[in-house]
N, C-alpha and C positions, 0 to 999 in steps of 0.2 A: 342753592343759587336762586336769586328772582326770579320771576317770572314778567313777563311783558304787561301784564295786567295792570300796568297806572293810566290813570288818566286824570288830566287839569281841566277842572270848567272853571268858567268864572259867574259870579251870581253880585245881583246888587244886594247892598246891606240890609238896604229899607227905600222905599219913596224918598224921594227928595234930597238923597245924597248919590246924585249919578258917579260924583270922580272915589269914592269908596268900594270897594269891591271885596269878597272874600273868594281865596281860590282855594279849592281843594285839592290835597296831594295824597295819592291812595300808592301806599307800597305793599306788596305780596309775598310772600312766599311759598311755592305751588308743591314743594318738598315736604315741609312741616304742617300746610294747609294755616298757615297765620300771616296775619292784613294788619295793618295801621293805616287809619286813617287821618289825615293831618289837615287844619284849617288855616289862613294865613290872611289876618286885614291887611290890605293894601289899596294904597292911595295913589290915582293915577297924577302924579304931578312930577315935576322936575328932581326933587330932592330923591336921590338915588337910594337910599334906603329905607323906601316905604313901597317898594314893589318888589317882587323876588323874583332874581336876576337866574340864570340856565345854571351859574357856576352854585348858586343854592340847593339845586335840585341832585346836584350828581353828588356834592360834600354827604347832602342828608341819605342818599338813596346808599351811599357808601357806607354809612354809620348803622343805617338800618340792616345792611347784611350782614355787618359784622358786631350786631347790635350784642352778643353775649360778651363782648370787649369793652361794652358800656357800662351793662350789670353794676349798678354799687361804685360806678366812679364819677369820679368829679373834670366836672367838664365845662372849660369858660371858652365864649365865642368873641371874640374878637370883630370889632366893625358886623356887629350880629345885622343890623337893620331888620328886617320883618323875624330875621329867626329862624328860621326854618330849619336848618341842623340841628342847632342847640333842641328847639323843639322835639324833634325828632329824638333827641339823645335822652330829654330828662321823661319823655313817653314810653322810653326802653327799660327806665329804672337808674341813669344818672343825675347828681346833684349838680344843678348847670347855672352858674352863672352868666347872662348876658350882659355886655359890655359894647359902648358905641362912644361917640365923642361929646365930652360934655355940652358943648353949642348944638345939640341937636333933639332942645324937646319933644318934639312932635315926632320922632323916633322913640321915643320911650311909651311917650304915649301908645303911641301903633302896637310896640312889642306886647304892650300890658293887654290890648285889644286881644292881639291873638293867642296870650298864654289864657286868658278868659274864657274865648271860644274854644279852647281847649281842654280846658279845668285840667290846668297845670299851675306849681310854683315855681318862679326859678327865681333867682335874686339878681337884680339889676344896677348895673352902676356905669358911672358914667366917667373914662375912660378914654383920653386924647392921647395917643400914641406918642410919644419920646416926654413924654412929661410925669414926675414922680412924686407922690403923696403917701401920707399913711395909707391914705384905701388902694394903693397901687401896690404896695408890699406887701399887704392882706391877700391878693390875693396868687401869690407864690404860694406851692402848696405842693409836694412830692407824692409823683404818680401820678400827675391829672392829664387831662388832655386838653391841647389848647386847640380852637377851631377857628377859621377864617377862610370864608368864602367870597373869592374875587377881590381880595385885600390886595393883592398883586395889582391895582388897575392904574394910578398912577403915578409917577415914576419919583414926584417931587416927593411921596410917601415914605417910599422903598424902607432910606435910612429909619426912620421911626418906626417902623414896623417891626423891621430887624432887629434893632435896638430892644422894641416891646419882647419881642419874644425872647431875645437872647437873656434878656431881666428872668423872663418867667419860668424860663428851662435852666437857667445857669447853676450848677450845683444839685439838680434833681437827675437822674439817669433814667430814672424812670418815667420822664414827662418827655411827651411827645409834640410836635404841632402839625394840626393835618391839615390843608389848604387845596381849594381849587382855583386854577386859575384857567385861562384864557392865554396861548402863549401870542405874546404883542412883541413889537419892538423893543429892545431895550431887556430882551433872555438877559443876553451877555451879565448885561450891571448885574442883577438879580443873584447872579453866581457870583462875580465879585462879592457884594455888601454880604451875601452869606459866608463867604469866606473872613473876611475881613473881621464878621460879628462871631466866628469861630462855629460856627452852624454845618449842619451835615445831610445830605439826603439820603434818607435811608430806606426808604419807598419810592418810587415815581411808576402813575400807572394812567393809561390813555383812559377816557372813560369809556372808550368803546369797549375795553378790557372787562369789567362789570356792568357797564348799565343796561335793564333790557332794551330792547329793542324799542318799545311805545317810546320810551323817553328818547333815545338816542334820536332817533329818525326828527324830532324837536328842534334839536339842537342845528342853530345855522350857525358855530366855529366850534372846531376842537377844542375841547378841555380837559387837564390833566388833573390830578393828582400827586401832590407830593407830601411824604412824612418827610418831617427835620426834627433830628436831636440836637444838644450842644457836644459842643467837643468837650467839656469840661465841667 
């Protein structure tokens, strides 16, 4: 299990770019004696995925403990924004595809920023939920794991997301999707469209359950965890 040992600073990039920041996420573990340490560009402005948000930190710090489930597998982030799972996943030794909405370049850019300060690859595509192309069928793929942090947020979403993933898992038994969310108004629907999209929970864990203690005490609203397979 982790240990309590992370800590997030934040530092400026360079002079003359005050709204750009890079934060560092440090994960432990005090059993094996082995750290990752993870870098993430983030731009203090409005667009929601160019700063990484609490439900980022408990997906990646999930991944990292159970990071020999990564080993050698293939792993696409959903609504990645800065990345920080996905990150985490392809620094364990998974092949990670990031994924965000094609109207959002300056999210790609960002992403590209922080796989750099990282000296990582991951392959990047751009990805609008309920919408279908060749590059959207590319990337079905049996046995992967699909990730999404705070993709639950809101609600006009919901169906397209559902839709996304039930595309990506549909006919794979071996592909999972593992998401943190924030539980908000509007649970209820969430369990409807999962039902509806024939999806299944087959994990659900508080993050007080895992996360140490430094991160937890961070956290101003509970956050969960939920795996979903398809039914089919």
């Amino acid at each position: 299990m982790a240990e309590k040992t992370t800590k997030k600073t934040m530092k400026r990039e360079r002079e003359g770019s005050p709204m750009r920041t890079v934060s560092l996420h440090h994960f432990h573990d005090t059993e094996n004696s082995q750290s990752l340490d993870v870098s993430c560009s983030e731009v203090m402005q409005e667009e929601y995925g160019l700063y990484v948000w609490p439900c980022s930190v408990v997906l990646a710090e999930y991944i990292w403990q159970n990071r020999q489930r990564f080993v050698g597998s293939r792993v696409i982030e959903l609504g990645a924004g800065t990345a920080l799972p996905g990150v985490v996943a392809a620094k364990v030794g998974a092949s990670v595809v990031l994924t965000d909405r094609e109207d959002q370049p300056q999210v790609f850019e960002n992403m590209q920023k922080t796989c750099d300060l990282n000296q990582i690859t991951c392959e990047m595509q751009r990805l609008t939920w309920g919408q279908w192309n060749d590059k959207a069928f590319a990337l079905r793929h049996p046995g992967q794991v699909v990730l999404g942090a705070d993709v639950l947020y809101a609600s006009k979403d919901f169906d397209d997301l559902l839709a996304t993933v039930k595309f990506l898992l549909l006919g794979m038994p071996d592909s999972v999707f593992i998401t943190t969310y924030q539980p908000r108004s509007g649970h209820r629907s969430i369990e409807y469209l999962m039902a509806k999209w024939g999806l299944q929970c087959t994990q659900l864990l508080d993050a007080a359950d895992f996360l140490p203690a430094s991160k937890l005490s961070a956290l101003s609203n509970s956050v969960e965890l939920v795996e979903v397979k398809s039914h089919n």
